[in-house]
C-alpha positions as CSV (number, residue, x, y, z in Angstrom):
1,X,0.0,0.0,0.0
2,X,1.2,3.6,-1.2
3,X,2.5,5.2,1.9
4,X,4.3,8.5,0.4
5,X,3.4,10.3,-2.3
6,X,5.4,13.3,-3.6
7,X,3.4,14.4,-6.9
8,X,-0.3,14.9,-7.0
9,X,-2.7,16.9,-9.6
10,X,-5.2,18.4,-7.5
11,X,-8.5,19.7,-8.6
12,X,-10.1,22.6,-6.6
13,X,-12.6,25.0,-6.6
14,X,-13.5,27.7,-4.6
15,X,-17.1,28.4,-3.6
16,X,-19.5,30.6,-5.4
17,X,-20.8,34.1,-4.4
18,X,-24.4,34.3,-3.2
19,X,-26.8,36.1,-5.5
20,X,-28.4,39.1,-4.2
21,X,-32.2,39.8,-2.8
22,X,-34.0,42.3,-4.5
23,X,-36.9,43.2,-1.6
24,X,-38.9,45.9,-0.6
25,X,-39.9,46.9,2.8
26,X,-43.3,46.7,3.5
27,X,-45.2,47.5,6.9
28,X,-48.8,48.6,7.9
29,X,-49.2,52.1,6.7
30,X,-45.9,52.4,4.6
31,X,-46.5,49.2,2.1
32,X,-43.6,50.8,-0.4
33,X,-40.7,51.2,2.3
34,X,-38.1,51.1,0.2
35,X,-36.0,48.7,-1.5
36,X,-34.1,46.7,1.4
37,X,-32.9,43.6,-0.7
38,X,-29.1,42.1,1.0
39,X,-25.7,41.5,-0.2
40,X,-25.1,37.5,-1.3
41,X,-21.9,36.2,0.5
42,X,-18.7,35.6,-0.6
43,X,-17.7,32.4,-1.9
44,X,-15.1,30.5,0.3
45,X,-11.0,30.0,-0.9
46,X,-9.0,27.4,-1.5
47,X,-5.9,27.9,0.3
48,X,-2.4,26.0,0.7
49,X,-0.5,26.3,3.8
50,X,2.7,24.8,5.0
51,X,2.3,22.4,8.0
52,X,5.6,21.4,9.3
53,X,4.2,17.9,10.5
54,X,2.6,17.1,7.1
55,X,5.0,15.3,5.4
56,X,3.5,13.8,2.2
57,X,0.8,14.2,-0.2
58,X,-0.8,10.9,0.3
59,X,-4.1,12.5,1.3
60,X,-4.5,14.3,-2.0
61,X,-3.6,11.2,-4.1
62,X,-6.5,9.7,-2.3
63,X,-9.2,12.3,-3.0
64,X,-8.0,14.7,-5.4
65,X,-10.9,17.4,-5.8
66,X,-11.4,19.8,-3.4
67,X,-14.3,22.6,-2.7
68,X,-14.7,25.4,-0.8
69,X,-18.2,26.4,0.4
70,X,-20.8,28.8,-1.3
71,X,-21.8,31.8,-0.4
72,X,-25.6,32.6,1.2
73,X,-28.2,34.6,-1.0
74,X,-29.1,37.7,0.6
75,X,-32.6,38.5,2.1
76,X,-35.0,41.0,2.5
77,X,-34.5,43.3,5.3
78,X,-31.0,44.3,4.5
79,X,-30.2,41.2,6.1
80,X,-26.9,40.0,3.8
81,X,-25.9,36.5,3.2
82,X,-23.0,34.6,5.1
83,X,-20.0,34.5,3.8
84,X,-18.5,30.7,2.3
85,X,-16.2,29.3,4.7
86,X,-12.7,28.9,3.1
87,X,-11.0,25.2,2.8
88,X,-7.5,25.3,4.3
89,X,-5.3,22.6,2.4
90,X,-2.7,21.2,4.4
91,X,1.1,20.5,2.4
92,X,4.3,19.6,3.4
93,X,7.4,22.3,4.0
94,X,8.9,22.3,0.4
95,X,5.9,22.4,-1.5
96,X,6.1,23.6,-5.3
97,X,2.8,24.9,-7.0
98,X,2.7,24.9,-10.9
99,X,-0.2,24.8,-13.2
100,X,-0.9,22.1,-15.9
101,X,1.6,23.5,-18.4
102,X,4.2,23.1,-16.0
103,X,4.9,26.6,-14.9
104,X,5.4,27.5,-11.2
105,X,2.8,29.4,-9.4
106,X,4.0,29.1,-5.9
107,X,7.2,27.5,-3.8
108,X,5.9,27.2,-0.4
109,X,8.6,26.9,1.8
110,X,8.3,28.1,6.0
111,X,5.6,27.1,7.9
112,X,2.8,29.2,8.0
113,X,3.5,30.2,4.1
114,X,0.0,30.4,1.9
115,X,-1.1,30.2,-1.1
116,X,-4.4,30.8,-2.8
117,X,-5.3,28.6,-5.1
118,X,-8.6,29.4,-5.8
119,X,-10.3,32.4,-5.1
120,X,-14.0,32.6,-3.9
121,X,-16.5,34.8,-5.8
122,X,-17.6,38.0,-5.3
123,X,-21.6,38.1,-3.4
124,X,-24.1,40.0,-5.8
125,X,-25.1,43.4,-5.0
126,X,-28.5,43.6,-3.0
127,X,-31.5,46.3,-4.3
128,X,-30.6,48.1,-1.6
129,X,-26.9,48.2,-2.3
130,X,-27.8,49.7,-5.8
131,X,-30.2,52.3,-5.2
132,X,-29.3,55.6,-5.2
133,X,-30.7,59.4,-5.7
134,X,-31.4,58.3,-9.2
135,X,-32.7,54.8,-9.0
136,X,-34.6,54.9,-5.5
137,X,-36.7,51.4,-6.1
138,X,-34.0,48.8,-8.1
139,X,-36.3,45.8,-8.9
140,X,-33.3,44.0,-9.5
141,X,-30.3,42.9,-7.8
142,X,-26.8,41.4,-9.0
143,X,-25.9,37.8,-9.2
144,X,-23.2,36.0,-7.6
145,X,-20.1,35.8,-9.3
146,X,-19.0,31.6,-9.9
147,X,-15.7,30.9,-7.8
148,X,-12.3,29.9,-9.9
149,X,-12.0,26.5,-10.7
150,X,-8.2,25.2,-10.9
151,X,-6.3,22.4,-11.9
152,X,-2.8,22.2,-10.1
153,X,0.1,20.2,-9.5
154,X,1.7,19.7,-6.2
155,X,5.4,18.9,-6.0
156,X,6.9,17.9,-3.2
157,X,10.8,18.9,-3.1
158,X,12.5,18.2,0.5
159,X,14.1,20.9,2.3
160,X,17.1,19.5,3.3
161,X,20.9,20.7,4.0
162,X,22.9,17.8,3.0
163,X,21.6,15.2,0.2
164,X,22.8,11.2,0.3
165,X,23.3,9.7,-3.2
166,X,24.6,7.0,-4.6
167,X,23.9,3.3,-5.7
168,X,21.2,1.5,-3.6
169,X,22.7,-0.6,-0.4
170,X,25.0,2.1,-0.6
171,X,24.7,2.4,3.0
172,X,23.0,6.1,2.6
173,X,20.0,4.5,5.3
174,X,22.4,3.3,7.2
175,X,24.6,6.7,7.5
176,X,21.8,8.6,8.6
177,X,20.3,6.5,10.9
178,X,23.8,6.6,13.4
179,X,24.7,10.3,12.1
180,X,20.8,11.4,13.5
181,X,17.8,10.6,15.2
182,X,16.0,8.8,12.0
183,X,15.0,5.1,11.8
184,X,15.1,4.2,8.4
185,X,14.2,0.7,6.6
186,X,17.6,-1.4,6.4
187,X,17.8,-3.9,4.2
188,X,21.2,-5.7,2.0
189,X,18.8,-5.8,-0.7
190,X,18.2,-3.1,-3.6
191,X,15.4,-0.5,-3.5
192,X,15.3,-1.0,0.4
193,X,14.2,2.5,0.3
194,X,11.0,3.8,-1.4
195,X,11.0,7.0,0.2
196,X,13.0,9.5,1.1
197,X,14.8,9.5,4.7
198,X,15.0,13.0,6.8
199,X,16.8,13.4,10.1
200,X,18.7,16.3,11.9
201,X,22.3,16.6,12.4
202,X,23.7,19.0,15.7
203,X,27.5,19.3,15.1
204,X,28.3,21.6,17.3
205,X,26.3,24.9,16.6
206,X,25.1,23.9,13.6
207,X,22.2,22.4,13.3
208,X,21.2,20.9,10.1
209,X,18.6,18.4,8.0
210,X,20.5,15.5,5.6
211,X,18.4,13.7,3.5
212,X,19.0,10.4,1.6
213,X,17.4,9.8,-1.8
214,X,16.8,6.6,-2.8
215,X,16.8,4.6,-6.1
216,X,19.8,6.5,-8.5
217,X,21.0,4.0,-10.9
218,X,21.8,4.2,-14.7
219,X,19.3,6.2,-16.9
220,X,17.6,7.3,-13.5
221,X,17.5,10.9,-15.1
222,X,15.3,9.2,-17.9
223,X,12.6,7.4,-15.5
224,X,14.4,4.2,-14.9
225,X,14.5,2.8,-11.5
226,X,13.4,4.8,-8.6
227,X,15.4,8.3,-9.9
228,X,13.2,10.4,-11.9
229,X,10.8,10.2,-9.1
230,X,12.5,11.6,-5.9
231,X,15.7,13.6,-7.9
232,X,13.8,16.1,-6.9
233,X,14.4,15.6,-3.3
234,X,17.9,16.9,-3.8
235,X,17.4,20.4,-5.7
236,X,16.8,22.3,-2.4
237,X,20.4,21.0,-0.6
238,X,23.3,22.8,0.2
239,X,26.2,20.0,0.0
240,X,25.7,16.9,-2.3
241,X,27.5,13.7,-0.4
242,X,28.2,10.7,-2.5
243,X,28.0,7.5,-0.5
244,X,30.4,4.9,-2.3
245,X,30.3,1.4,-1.3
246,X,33.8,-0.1,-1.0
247,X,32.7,-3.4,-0.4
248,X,30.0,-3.8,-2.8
249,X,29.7,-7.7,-4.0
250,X,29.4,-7.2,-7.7
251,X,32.2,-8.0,-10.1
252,X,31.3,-4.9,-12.9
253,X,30.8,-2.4,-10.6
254,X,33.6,-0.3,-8.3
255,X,33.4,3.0,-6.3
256,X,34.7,5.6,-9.1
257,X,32.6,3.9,-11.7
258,X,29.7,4.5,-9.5
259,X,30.6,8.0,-8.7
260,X,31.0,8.4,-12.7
261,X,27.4,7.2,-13.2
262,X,25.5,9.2,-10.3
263,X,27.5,12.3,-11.6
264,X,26.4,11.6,-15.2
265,X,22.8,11.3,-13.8
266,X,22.9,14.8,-12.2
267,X,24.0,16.3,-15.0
268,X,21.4,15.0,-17.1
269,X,18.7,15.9,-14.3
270,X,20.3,19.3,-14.5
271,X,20.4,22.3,-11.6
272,X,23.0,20.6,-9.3
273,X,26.6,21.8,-11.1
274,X,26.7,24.5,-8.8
275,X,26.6,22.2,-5.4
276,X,29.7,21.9,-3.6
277,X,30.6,17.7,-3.3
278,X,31.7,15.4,-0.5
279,X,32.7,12.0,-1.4
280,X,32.0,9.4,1.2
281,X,33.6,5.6,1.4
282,X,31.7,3.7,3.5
283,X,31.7,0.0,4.8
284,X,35.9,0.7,5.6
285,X,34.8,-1.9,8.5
286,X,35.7,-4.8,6.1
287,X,38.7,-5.6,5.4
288,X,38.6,-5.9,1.4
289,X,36.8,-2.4,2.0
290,X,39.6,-0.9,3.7
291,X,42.2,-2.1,1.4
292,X,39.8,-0.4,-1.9
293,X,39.6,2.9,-0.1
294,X,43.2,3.2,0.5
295,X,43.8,2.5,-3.8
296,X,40.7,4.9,-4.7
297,X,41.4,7.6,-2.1
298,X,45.0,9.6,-4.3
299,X,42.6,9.8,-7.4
300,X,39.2,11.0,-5.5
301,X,41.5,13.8,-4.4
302,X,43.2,14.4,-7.6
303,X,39.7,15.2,-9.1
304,X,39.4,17.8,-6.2
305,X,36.7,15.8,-4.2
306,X,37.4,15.9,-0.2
307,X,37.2,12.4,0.8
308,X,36.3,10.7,3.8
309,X,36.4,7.2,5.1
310,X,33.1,6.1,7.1
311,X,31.6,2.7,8.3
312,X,28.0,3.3,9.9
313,X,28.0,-0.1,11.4
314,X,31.6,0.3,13.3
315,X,30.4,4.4,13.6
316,X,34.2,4.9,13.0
317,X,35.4,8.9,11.0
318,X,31.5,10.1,11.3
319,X,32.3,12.7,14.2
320,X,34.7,14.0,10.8
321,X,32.0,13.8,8.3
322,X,29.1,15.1,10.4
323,X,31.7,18.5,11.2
324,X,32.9,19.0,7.9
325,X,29.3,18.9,6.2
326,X,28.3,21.5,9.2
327,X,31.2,23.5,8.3
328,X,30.1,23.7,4.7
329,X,25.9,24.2,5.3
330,X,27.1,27.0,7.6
331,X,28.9,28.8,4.5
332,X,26.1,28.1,2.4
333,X,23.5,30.1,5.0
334,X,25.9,32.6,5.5
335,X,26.4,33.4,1.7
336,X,22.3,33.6,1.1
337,X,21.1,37.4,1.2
338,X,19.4,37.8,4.0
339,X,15.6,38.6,3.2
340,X,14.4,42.1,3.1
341,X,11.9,43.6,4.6
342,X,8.5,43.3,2.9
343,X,8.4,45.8,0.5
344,X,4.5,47.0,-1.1
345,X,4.8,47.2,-4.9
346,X,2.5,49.7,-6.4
347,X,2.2,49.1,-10.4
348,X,-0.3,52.1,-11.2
349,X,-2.8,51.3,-14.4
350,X,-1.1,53.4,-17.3
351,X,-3.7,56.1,-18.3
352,X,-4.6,54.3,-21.3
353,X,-5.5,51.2,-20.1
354,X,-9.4,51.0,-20.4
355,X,-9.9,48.0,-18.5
356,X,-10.8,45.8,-21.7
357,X,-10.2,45.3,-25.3
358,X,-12.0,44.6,-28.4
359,X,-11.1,42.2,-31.2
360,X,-12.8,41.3,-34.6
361,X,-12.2,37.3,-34.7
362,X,-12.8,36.5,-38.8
363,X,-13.3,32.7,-37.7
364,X,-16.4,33.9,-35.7
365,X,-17.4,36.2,-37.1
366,X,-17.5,38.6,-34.0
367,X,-16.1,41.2,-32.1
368,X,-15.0,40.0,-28.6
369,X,-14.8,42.0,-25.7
370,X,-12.3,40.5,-23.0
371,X,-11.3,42.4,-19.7
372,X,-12.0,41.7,-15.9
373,X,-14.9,43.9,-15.4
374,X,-17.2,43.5,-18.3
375,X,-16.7,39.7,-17.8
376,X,-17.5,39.7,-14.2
377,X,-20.5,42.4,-15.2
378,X,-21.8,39.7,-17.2
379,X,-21.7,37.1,-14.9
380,X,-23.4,39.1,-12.6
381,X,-26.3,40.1,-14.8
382,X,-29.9,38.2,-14.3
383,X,-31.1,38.0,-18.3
384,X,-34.6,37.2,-17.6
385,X,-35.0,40.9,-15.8
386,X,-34.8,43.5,-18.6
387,X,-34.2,46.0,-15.7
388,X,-31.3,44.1,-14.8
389,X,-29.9,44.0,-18.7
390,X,-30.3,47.6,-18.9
391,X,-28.2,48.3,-16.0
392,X,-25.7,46.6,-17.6
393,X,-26.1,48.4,-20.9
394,X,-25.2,51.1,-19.0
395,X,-22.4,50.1,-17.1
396,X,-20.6,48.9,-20.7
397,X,-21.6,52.1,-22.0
398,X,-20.3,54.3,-19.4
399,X,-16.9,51.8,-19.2
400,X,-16.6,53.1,-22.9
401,X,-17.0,49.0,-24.5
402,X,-19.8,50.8,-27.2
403,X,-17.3,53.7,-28.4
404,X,-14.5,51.2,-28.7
405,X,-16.9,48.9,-30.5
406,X,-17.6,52.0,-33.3
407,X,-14.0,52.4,-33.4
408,X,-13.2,48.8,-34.7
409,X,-15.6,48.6,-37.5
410,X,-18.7,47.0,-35.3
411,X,-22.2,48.0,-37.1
412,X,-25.6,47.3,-36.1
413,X,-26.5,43.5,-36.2
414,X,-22.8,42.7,-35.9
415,X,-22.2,40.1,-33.2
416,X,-20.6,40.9,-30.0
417,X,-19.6,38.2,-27.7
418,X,-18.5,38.6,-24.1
419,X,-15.8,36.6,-22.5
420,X,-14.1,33.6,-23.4
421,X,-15.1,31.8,-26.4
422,X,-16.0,28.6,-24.4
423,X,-18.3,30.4,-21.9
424,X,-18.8,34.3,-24.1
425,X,-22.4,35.9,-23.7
426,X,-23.0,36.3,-27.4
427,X,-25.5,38.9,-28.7
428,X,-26.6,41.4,-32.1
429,X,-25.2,44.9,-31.4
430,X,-27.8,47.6,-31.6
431,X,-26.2,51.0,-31.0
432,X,-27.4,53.5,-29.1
433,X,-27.0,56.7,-27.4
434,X,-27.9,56.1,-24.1
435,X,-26.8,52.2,-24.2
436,X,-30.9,50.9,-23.2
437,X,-31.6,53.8,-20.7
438,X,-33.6,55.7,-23.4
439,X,-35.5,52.3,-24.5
440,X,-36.2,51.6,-21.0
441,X,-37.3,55.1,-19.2
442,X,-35.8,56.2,-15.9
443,X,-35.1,52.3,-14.5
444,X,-35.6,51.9,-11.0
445,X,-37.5,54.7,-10.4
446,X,-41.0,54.1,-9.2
447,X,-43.4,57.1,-8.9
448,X,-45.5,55.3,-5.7
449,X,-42.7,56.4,-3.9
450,X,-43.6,60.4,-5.3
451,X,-47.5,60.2,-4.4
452,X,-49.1,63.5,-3.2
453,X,-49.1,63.4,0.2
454,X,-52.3,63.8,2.0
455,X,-53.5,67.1,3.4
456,X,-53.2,65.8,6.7
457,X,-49.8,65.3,6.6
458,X,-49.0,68.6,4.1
459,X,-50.5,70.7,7.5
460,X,-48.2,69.1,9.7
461,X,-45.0,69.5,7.4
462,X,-46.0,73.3,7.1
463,X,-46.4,73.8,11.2
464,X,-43.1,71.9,11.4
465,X,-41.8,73.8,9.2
466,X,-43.0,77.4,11.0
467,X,-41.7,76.2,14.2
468,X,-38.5,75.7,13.1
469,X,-38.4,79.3,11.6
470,X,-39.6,80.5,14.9
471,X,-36.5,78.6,17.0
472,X,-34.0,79.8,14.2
473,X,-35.2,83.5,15.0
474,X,-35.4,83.3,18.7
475,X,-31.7,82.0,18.6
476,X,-30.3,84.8,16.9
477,X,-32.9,87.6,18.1
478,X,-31.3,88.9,21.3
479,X,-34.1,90.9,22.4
């Protein structure tokens, strides 16, 4: 049974914005109170965040699709609609983002670090939200905007210091497990490791993570063996150690050839030239070992590698190894730059940028109008109120889409589609003057609200009125 997983494609999406209530007020005496229609909630995220004791991405191999929850419609009263709750993803330390093309949206590295990966919708606008001097009884009210939908890929790249590789029953398992705390499977058998091993190293003041990755053999760098999966593992170290076994029982194979092929397979992988290397002879505890360590050791060091002779089962030269590979992770941290400050970057619109563009697509045979606000207006828009699709006429027209429309070439009867091809609001362009507010009349007006008022109530307004005219004298009479 799959007990680590490193790679996973994850499908999420984040919840949906409530649509909005178009209401009026109505109580005894005063049946046309006013529009009081609510906001829809927001629709919930999808976010990532590094959890230090996660330390796979088994649970997303298991269920990959994820949602966040939808916003609540708003009501009457001005009462507005509860907000979606977002869905916090837990991932490993080391985490890398990308989308399905292969391009990195986010390396999420510290715990704590987040990540959006889907962002709720926006809640729909209420009638009370949308009335104004102008429009005082909106018998509409704006739809919730749909929440992003994402496909993703999650990589998992360990953070470690120092990275183990070599040929399996190389001893890497076993050098970790007596330089550190970590309890790896041991086996004399290949691929005794499936996974890769983590454990921390104190030499003295430094404290540091070595990990060993398993499975590196000829063509690793082209999928063969265990390789192409957890070469990964190593991208994030400091020190590369190569783990040669000087006692290994087959008759075609000997330390520098091995250190030849794991080299070749770097290279090929790619992103590791710049890694300083430590060569490591282990098993020095037998006797044939000792004796091929002593003949290998001159030309190790002629190729500028710094050698050192181990065994992990005698725990004889590790106090050595485990100071000189502090030595170097300490030079490694000290030549980062350190991170600044957080720094707010402010990238102003340029004073031409109208927010959308228009194109005349031959193959359609339309004009297509792409940009974040007319889209979202769209989405937003209720088509079976004409009240609502005038509003929105107007909101194009006062964005400027009908001008830029004239100034492509776009007559009357052309088509005009809205968005992306696969989900575009496609209509006949009429144009107008006053983009549907002429066709319409005044929208969301309603003269109810204007009645004469009864003569009752005009004699009351008029001895209010006289009173107040009488305080405003006595205040600034001072006789």
């Amino acid at each position: 049974m799959t007990t680590f997983v490193d790679r996973v494609e994850l499908h999420v999406a984040a919840g949906n914005g409530g649509h909005g209530c178009a209401s009026v007020h109505r109580e005894k005496f005063k049946p046309l109170g006013g529009p009081d229609g609510g906001n829809g909630g927001r629709g919930g995220d999808v976010i990532l965040v590094v959890d230090q004791s996660v330390t796979t991405l088994l649970e997303y191999h298991h269920s990959p699709h994820r949602k966040a929850t939808n916003g609540k419609p708003g009501e009457g009263g001005n009462r507005a609609g509860k907000d979606g709750q977002d869905l916090v993803l837990y991932v490993p330390d080391g985490t890398v983002v990308l989308d399905r093309k292969g391009e990195v949206l986010a390396d999420l590295v510290g715990h704590g670090t987040t990540y959006v990966a889907a962002e709720g919708g926006r809640g729909g606008l209420g009638n009370a939200a949308l009335s104004s001097a102008r429009r005082k009884a909106p018998g509409f009210a704006l739809l919730g905007v749909p929440g992003d939908l994402q496909d993703i890929v999650l990589e998992l790249k360990t953070v470690a210091d120092v990275a183990l590789v070599g040929y399996p029953s190389a001893g890497k398992s076993s050098l970790i497990s007596v330089l550190s705390a970590a309890k790896p499977k041991i086996a004399d058998y290949p691929f005794t490791t499936l996974v890769p091993n983590l454990g921390v190293v104190t030499a003295g003041s430094t404290v540091y993570t070595i990990a060993d990755v398993p499975g590196l053999i000829p063509g690793a760098s082209q999928g063969r063996g265990l390789g192409l999966e957890f070469l990964r593992h190593v991208e994030r170290c400091s020190v590369l150690v190569h783990v040669l076994d000087t006692a290994t029982l087959e008759s075609d194979r000997d330390p520098v050839s091995d250190l030849d092929v794991i080299e070749e397979e770097l290279k090929q992988y790619g992103g590791l030239e710049d890694r300083p290397r430590i060569v490591v002879l282990n098993k020095i505890d037998i006797p044939d070992g000792q004796d091929l360590a002593d003949m290998i050791r001159p030309d190790l060091e002629e190729r500028g590698y710094r050698v050192f002779e181990v065994s992990a089962v005698a725990r004889t030269g590790l106090k050595e190894l485990s100071f000189a590979l502090a030595e170097i992770v300490a030079q490694a941290r000290a030549a980062k730059p350190k991170e600044e400050a957080t720094r707010i970057v402010i990238r102003p619109k340029a004073v031409d940028d109208a927010g959308f563009t228009v194109t005349y697509e031959e193959h359609e045979d339309v004009y297509r109008v792409r940009g974040e606000k007319p889209e979202r207006w769209v989405r937003q828009t209720d088509f079976n109120n004409d009240e609502a699709v005038g509003y929105l006429a107007d909101r194009l027209n006062r964005l400027g889409v009908e001008d830029a429309l004239m100034k492509a070439g776009a007559r009357a009867g052309d088509g005009v589609a809205i968005g992306a091809e696969e989900n575009a609001v496609v209509f006949d362009w009429e144009p107008t003057l006053m983009a549907g507010a002429e066709m319409l009349g005044r929208r969301g007006e309603d003269h109810r609200f204007d009645a004469p008022r009864p003569a009752a109530q005009r004699r009351r307004d008029r001895d209010a009125e006289r009173d107040d005219a009488e305080r405003e004298y006595d205040d600034f009479n001072p006789f």
